[in-house]
LUMFI-35238 format. One record per residue (C-alpha): residue in three letters; x, y, z; residue number from 1. Coordinates in pm, 1 decimal, m for minus. Example, Ala and Ser with C-alpha at 12.3 -4.5 7.8 and 13.67 -1.06 7.14 Angstrom:
% LUMFI-35238
@aa = ALA&x = 1230.0&y = m450.0&z = 780.0&i = 1;
@aa = SER&x = 1367.0&y = m106.0&z = 714.0&i = 2;
//
This chain:
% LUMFI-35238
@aa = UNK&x = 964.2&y = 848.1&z = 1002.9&i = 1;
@aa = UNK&x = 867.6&y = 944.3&z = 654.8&i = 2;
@aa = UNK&x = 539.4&y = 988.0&z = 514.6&i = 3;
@aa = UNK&x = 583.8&y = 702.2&z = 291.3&i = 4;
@aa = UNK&x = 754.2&y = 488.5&z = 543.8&i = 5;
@aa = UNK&x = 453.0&y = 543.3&z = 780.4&i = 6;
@aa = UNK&x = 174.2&y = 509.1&z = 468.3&i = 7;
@aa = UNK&x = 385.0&y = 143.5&z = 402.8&i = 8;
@aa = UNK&x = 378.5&y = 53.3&z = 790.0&i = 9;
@aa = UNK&x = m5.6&y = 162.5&z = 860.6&i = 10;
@aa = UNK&x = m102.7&y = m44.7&z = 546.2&i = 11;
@aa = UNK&x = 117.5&y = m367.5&z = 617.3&i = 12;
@aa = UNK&x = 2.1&y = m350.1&z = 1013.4&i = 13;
@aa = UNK&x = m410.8&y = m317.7&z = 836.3&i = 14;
@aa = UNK&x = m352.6&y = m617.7&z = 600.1&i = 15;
@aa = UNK&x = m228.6&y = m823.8&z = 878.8&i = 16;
@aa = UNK&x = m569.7&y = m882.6&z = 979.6&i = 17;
@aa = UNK&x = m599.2&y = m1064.6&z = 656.9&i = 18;
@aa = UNK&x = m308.8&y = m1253.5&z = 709.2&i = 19;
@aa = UNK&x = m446.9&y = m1351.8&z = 1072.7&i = 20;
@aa = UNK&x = m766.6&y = m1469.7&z = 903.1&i = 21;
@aa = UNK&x = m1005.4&y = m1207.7&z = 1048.9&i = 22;
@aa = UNK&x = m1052.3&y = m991.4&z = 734.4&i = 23;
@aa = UNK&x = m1219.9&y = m1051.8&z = 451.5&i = 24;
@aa = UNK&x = m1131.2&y = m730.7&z = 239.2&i = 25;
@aa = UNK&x = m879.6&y = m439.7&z = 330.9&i = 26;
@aa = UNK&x = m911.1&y = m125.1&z = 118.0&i = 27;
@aa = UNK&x = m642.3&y = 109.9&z = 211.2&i = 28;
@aa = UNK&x = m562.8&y = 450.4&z = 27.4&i = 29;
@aa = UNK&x = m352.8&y = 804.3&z = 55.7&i = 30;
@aa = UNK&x = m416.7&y = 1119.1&z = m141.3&i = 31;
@aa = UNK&x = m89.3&y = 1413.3&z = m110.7&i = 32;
@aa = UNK&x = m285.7&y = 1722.6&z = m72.3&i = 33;
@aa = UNK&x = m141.3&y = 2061.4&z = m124.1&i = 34;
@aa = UNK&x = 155.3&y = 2206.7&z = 155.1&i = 35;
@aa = UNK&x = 275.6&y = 1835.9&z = 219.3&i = 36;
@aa = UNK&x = m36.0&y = 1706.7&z = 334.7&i = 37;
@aa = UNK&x = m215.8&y = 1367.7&z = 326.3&i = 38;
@aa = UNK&x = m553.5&y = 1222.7&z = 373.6&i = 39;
@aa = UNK&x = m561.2&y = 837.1&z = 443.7&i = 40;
@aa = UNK&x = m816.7&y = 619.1&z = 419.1&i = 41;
@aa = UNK&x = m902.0&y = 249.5&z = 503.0&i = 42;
@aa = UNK&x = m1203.8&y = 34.9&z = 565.8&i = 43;
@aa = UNK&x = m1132.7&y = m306.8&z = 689.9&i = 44;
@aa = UNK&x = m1451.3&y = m565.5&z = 673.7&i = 45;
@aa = UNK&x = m1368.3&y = m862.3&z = 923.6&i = 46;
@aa = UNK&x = m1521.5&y = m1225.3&z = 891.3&i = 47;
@aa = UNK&x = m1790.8&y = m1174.7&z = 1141.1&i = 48;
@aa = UNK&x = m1925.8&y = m844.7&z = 909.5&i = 49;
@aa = UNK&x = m1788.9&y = m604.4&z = 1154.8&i = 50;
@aa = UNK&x = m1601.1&y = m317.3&z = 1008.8&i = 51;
@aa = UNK&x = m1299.2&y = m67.4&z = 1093.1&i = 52;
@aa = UNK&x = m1241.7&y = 263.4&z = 948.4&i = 53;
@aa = UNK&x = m958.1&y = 455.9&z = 947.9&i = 54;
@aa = UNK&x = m921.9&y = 828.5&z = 829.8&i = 55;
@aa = UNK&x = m603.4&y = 1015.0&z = 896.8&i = 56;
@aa = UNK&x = m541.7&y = 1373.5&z = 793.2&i = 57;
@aa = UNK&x = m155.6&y = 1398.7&z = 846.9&i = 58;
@aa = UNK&x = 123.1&y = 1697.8&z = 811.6&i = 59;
@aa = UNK&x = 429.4&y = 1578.5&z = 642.1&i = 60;
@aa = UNK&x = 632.4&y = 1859.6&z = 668.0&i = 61;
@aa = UNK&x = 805.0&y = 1720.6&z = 987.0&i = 62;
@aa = UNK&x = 780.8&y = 1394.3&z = 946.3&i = 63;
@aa = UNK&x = 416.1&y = 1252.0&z = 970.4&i = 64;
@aa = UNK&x = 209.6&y = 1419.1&z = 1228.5&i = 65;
@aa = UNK&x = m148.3&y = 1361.9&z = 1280.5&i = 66;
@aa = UNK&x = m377.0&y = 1671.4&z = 1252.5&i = 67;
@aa = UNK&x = m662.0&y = 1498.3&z = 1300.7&i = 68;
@aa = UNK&x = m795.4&y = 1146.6&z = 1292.9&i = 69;
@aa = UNK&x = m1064.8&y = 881.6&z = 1328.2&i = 70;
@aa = UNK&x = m1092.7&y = 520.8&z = 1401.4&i = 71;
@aa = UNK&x = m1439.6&y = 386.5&z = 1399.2&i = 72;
@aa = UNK&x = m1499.6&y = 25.2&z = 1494.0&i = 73;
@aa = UNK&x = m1871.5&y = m127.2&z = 1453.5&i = 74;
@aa = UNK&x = m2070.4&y = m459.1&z = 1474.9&i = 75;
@aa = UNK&x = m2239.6&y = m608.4&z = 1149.1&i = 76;
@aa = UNK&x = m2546.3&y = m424.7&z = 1297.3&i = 77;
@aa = UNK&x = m2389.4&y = m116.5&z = 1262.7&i = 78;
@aa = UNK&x = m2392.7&y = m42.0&z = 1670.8&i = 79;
@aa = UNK&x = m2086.3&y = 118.0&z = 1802.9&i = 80;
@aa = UNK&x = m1789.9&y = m28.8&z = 1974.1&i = 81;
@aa = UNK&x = m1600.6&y = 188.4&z = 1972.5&i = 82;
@aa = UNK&x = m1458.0&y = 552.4&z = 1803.4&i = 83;
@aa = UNK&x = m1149.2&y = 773.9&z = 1869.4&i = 84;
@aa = UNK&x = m1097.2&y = 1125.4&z = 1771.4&i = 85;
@aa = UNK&x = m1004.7&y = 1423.0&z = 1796.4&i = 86;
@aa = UNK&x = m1335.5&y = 1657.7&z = 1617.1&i = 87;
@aa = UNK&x = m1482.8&y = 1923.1&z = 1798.2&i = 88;
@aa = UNK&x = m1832.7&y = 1821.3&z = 1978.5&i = 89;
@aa = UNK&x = m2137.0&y = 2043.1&z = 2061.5&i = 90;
@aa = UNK&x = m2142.6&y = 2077.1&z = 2320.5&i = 91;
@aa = UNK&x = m1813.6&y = 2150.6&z = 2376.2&i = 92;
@aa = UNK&x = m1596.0&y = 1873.6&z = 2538.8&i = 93;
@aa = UNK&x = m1327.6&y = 1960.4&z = 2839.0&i = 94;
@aa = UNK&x = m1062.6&y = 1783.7&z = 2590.1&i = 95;
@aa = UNK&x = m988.9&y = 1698.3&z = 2194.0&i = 96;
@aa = UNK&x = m864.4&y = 1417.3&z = 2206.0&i = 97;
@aa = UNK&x = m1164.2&y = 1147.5&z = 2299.3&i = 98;
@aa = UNK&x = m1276.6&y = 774.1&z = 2275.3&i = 99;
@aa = UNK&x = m1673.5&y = 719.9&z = 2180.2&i = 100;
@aa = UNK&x = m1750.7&y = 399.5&z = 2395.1&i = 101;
@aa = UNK&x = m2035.7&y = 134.8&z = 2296.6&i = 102;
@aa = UNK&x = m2264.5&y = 270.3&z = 2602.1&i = 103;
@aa = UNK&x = m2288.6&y = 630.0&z = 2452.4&i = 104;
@aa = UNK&x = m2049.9&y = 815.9&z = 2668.5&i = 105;
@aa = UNK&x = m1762.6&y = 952.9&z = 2581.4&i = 106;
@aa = UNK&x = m1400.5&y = 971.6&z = 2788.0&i = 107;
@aa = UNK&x = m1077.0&y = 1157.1&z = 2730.0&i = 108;
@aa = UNK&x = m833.9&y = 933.9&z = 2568.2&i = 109;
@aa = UNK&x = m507.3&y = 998.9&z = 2384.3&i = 110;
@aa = UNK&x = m427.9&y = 880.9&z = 2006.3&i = 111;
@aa = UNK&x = m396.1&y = 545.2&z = 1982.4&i = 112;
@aa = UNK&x = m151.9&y = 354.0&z = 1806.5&i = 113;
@aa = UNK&x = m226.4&y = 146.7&z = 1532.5&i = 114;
@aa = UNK&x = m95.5&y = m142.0&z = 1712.9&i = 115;
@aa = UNK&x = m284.3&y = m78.8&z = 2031.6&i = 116;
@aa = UNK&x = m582.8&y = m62.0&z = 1778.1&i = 117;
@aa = UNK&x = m539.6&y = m364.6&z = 1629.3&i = 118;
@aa = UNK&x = m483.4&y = m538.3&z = 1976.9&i = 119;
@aa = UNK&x = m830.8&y = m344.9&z = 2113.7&i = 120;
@aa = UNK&x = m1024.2&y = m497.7&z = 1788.8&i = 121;
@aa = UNK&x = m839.4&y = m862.7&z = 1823.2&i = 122;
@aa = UNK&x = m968.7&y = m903.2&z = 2153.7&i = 123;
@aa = UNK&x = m1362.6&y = m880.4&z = 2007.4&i = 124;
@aa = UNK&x = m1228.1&y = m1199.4&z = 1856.0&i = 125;
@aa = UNK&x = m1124.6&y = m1350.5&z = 2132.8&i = 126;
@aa = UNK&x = m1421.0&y = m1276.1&z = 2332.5&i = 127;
@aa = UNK&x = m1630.3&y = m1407.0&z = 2064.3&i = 128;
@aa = UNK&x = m1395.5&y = m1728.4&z = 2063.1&i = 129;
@aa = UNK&x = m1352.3&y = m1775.2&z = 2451.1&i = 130;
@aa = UNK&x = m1654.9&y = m2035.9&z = 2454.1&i = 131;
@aa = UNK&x = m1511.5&y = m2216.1&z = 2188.9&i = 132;
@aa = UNK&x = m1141.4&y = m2353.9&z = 2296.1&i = 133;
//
């Protein structure tokens, strides 16, 4: 996939959350850097005051690999639930790739996919709604 294929699919699969009536705002952008590299950026800000960011640092030399990434989902109060990424810790971690969990600790965990993101923030939703139907 192209970089500009995958830029156009990451920011149609954020704005669905509009679209689903969860989001209030989704601010999405992509700056080329120097030897065919990108930095993406997105904060989504969902109906209950929640917010999802995104930051990508991709190579798109080869298509549109990710060097290194975050995705950062919090509560209106600002408490965690959750983070994966792939930065260095100190102290060291056994592995690079990690997920940050609301409880403090932190487990190996591949890169997820947008669309297993998306799922993994829906179902706060539905936990918040499972009272209600």
């Amino acid at each position: 996939m192209s970089l500009n294929e995958y830029l156009a699919e990451l920011n149609c699969n954020l704005s669905n959350f509009q679209n689903l009536g969860v989001a209030d705002l989704v601010e999405f952008t992509s700056e080329l850097r120097e030897g065919q590299r990108c930095i993406v950026r997105a904060k989504v800000v969902f109906v209950d005051g929640s917010i999802f960011y995104l930051k990508e640092f991709i190579s798109a030399r080869y298509g549109s690999d990710r060097l290194s990434y975050s995705y950062h989902y919090q509560a209106e109060n600002g408490f965690l639930n959750f983070r994966y990424d792939n930065a260095e810790h100190k102290p060291k971690l056994d592995f690079q790739e990690h997920k940050h969990l609301a409880d403090f600790s932190i487990i190996q965990h591949p890169a997820p996919s947008i669309e297993s993101l998306i799922n993994e923030i829906l179902s706060y939703f539905d936990d918040d709604n499972s009272g209600t139907n």
